[in-house]
Structures are given as structure tokens and as C-alpha cells.
C-alpha positions in Angstrom: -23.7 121.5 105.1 -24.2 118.9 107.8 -21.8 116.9 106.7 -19.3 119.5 106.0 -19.5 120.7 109.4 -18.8 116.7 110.7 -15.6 116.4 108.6 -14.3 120.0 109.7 -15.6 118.8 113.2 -13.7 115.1 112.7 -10.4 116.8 111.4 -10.2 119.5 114.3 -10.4 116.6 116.6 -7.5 115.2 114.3 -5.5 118.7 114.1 -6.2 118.8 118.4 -4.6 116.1 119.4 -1.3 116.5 117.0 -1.0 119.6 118.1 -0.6 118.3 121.8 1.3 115.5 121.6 4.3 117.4 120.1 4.0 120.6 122.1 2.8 120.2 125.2 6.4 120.4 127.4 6.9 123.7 125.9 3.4 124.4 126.8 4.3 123.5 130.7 7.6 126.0 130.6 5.1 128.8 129.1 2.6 128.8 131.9 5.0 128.0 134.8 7.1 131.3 133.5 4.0 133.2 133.0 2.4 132.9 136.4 6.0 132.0 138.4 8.8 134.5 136.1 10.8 135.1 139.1 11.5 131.5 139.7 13.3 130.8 136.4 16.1 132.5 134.8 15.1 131.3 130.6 13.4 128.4 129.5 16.2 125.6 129.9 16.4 126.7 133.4 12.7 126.0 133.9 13.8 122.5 131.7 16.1 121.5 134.2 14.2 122.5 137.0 11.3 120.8 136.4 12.8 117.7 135.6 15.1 117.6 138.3 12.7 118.6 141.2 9.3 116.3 139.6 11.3 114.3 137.0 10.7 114.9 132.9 7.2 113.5 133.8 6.6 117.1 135.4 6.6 119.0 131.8 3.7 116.9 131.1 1.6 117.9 133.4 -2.0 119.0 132.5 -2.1 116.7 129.4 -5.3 115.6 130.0 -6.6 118.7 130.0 -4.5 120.1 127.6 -5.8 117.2 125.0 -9.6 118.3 125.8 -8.5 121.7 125.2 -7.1 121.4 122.0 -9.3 118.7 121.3 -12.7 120.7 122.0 -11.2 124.1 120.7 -9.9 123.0 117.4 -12.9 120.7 116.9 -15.3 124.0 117.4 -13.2 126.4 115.9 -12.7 124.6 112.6 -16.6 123.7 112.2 -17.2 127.1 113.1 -14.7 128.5 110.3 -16.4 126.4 107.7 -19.5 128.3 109.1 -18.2 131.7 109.3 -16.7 131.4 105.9 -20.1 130.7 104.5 -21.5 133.7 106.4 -18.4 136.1 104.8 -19.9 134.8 101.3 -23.0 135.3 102.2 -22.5 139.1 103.7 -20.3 139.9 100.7 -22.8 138.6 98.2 -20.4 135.8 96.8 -21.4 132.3 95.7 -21.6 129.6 97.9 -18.4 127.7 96.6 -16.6 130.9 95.5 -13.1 130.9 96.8 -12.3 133.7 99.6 -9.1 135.6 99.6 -6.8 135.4 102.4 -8.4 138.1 104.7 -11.4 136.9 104.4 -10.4 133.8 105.7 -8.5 135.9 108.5 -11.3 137.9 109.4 -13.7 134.5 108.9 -11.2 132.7 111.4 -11.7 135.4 114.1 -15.3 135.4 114.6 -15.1 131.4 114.7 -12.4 131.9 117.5 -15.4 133.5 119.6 -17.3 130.3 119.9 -14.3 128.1 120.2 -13.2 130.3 123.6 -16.8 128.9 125.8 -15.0 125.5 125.2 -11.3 126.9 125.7 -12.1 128.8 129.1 -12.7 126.5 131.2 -10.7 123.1 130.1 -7.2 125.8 129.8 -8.1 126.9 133.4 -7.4 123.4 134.4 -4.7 122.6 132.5 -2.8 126.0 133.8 -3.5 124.7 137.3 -2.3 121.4 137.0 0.8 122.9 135.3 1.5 125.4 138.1 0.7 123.1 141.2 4.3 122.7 142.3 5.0 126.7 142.0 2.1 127.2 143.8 2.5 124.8 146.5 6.2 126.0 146.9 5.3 129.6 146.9 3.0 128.6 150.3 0.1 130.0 147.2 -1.7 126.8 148.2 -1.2 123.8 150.6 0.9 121.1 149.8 1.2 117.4 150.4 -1.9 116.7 148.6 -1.9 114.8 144.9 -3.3 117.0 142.1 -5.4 115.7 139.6 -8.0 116.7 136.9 -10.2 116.1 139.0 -9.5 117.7 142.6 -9.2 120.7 140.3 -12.4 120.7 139.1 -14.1 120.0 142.2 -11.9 122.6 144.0 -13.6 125.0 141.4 -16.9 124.0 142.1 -16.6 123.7 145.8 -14.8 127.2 145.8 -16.7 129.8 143.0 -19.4 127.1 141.8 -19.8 126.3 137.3 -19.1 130.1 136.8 -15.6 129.7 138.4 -14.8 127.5 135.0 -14.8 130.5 133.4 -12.5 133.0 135.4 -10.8 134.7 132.3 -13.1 134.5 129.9 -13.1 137.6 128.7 -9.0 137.7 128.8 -9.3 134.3 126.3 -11.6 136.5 123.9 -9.7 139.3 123.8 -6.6 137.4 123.1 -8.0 134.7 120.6 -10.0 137.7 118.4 -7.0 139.1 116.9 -5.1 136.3 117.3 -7.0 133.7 115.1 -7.2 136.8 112.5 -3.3 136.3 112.5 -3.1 132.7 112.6 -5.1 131.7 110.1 -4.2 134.5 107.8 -0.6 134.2 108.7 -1.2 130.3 108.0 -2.7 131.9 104.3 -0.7 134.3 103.1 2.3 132.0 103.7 0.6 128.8 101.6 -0.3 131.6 99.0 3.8 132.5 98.5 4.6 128.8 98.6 2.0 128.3 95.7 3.4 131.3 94.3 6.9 130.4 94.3 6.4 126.7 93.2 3.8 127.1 90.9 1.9 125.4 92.1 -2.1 125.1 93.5 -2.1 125.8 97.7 -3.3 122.8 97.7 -0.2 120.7 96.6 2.6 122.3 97.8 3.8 119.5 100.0 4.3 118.5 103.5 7.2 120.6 104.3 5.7 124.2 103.5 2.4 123.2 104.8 4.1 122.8 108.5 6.1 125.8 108.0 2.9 127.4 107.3 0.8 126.4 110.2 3.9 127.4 112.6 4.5 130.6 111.1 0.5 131.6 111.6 1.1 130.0 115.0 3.9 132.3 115.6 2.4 135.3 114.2 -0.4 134.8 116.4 1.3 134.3 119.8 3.6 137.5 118.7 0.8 139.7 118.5 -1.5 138.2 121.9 1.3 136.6 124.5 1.0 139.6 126.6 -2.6 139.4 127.2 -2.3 135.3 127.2 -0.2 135.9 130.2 -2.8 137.9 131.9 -5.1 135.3 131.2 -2.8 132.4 133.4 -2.5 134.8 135.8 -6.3 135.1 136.4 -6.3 131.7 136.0 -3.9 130.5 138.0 -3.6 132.8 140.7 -7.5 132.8 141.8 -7.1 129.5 143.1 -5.0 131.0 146.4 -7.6 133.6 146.5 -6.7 136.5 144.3 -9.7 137.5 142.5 -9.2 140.6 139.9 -9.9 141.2 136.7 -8.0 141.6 133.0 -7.5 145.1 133.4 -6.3 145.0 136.9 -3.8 142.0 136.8 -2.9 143.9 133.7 -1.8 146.7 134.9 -0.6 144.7 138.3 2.3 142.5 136.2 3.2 146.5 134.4 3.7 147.9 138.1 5.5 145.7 140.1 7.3 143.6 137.3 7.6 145.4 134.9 6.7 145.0 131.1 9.3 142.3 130.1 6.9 140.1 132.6 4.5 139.9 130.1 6.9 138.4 127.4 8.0 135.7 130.2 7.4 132.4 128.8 7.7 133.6 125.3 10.7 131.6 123.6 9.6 127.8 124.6 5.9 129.3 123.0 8.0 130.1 119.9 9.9 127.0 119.8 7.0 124.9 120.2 4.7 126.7 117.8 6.5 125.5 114.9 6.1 121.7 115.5 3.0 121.5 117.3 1.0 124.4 115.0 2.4 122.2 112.1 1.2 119.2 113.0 -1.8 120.9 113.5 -2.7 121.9 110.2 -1.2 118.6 108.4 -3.6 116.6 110.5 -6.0 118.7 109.8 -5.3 119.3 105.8 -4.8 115.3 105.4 -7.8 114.1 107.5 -10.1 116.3 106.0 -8.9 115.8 102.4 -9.2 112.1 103.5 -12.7 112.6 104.2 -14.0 114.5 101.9 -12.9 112.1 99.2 -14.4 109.3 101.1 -18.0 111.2 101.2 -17.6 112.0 97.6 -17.5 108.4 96.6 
């Protein structure tokens, strides 16, 4: 068990930073449309923009912190799904190396999400900050003329709410990553299941092409079925640095009132676009490291 949980642990860390490196300016255009919609007509606008007011350097913004996000998260949440896969055998009375169908491993991925949002909270709020300093700034939200970095961030959130201010949102981040890892891994499942299906083939084997596919599609199924309350959650985020302090229900219900539902979808094709490539790169990373490791323990 311990060392299943290391190699899960090892190949998260693997699956993280993929994931990053090819998604992370689409990961910019999200959160600056999320927390800033009326700035930017569509995602190329908010392209353009950004590269034209803080150079292409702009839509990488937060990378740091996006890397420790991904990093942490995917590292937690894949040890934890080995975990809560062997609790799902367990509660259902199967053996210990009996193979789980693909709810289970849905429903199995959904409790491990729960753990993997303590580490989430607080390295996204960061990330969202860095990302929507110039909006801010330019929206008088915040002062200007002052370099942003990882760490004026954090000690702006410990100067200004103290260690509990890391985790403004956190109950916005477990609503949204409950149902949504239930769809991404079962999405990610079910769509290596009719791969197998189709090529005869064991899930296992069906190649490098429909395993991408696979991760993106349960990366777009999940971001489908959560963005609205994802957007919430930058809000929060984002907006409590220039003092606006209310919860999930309330910002909710805020955006609905005075921008209307579309608001909530704002952001949503470059989080499309990129789920495909990074999500992909995820689980290859992932699939390939581990297998790599596992064979290396075995001998």
C-alpha cells in the first residue's frame, strides 16, 4: 500500500506539471474573463489584449502558482483515488485487486477530490491573483505601480485576513470539484471503455491518441457541468483582495442580478480549448509514469 500510494503520489506530480505547461495561457484568458467579463469581447480579444498591453509574457502569469497547484492537487488527488478506490472495494465487499466498473471509479474519484481541494484553495487563490493583477489595478480595484509577485501575494494575505485568508472559497472549490471529479474521471472511463470496445482491445493498450482524447473529454465533461460555480469561486477569490468579502451564495446570486446568467459561462471557450491538450497530457503523464514505475518496483 505504501508504495502504491508513492507511485500514484510520483505520477500525479508527473500528470501536474504536463498539464500546466500546455494549458496554462488559456488558463490566464479563463480567470481574467471570469472575474473582468466586461473588459473582453471573446477569448481572442482577451489574446490580443493581454499581449499587447503586458506582452505574450502576460498570459503566463501565475505559473508558479499554477504549477504548485496542479502539482500539489494532482499529486493528492491521485494518491487519494488509489485510496478511495480501495475503500469502494472495501464498502462493497469486493477483493482487494478486483477491478471496479466505471462509476465506481467516478464516485471513487469524487471523494478523493475532497482532500485534494485543502491543497487546491489556497495555491489557486494565488494564481487567480497574479492572473488578474492588471484588471484589478486598471479597474482602480487595487493600487498600481507596484510589481506583483508570488510572494507580495501571499504576504498581502497574511498581512490582510491572516493563514485563514488562504482559504477564501473553500467551500466554492468543494462544491465545484465534488461533482466535477465524478465527471472527469468517469468521463475519462467510460470514453477508454468505448475505445477498448471499438478496437478490441484491453483499456490499457489503446494507444496514445485515444488516451488524450480521453483525459480531455473527462476534462471537458467536468468543466461543462461546474464552470458556473468555478467562476464564483475567482470571484471570491479574486475580488476579496479590494475588499469585497461575501460568500458563494451571495456572489452567486450577485453575478445572476446585475450580469446576468451568460456571466457565469464567461471564460468558458479558452477552458474548452485548453482542456483537451492540457487534460491529455495529464493523464499520458500520468498513465506512462506510473506504468513506468510500477514495472520498475516489480523487478
Amino acid at each position: 500500500m505504501a508504495a502504491q500510494a508513492v507511485i500514484d503520489l510520483s505520477a500525479g506530480i508527473c500528470g501536474g506539471t504536463a498539464c500546466v505547461l500546455c494549458g496554462q495561457p488559456f488558463d490566464t484568458a479563463k480567470v481574467k474573463m471570469q472575474t473582468f467579463p466586461n473588459m473582453y469581447r471573446g477569448f481572442i480579444h482577451c489574446f490580443v489584449s493581454v499581449s499587447r498591453q503586458v506582452g505574450f509574457r502576460g498570459l503566463y502569469h501565475g505559473t508558479v502558482p499554477a504549477l504548485m497547484t496542479s502539482v500539489s492537487e494532482n499529486a493528492v488527488l491521485f494518491m487519494s483515488y488509489g485510496f478511495c478506490q480501495q475503500t469502494v472495494r472495501l464498502v462493497l465487499g469486493l477483493d482487494k485487486g478486483s477491478e471496479l466498473t466505471n462509476a465506481q471509479k467516478a464516485l471513487s474519484g469524487s471523494f478523493a477530490s475532497m482532500f485534494s481541494s485543502l491543497v487546491v484553495c489556497p495555491t489557486e487563490l494565488v494564481k487567480c491573483r497574479l492572473q488578474a493583477m492588471h484588471e484589478l489595478e486598471k479597474s482602480g480595484k487595487v493600487a498600481s505601480g507596484h510589481k506583483s509577485t508570488v510572494w507580495s501575494v501571499v504576504k498581502n494575505v497574511l498581512k490582510t485576513n491572516g493563514p485563514l485568508g488562504f482559504y477564501q472559497g473553500l467551500t466554492s472549490t468543494m462544491v465545484r470539484e465534488f461533482p466535477g471529479y465524478f465527471c472527469f474521471f468517469g468521463g475519462y472511463e467510460m470514453s477508454r471503455s468505448m475505445f477498448a470496445k471499438t478496437m478490441n482491445r484491453d483499456k490499457e493498450d489503446i494507444g496514445v491518441g485515444p488516451l488524450m482524447f480521453s483525459g480531455g473529454f473527462g476534462g471537458a465533461l467536468l468543466w461543462s457541468v461546474v464552470y458556473p460555480i468555478d467562476c464564483v469561486k475567482s470571484r471570491i477569490q479574486v475580488l476579496s483582495l479590494a475588499g469585497k468579502q461575501e460568500g458563494f451564495i451571495k456572489t452567486f446570486l450577485s453575478i445572476v442580478r446585475h450580469e446576468g446568467v451568460y456571466a457565469l459561462y464567461s471564460g468558458l471557450t479558452p477552458t474548452l480549448i485548453r482542456t483537451f491538450p492540457a487534460n491529455g497530457a495529464l493523464f499520458l503523464a500520468y498513465e506512462v509514469s506510473r506504468k513506468f514505475m510500477m514495472k520498475q518496483f516489480d523487478t
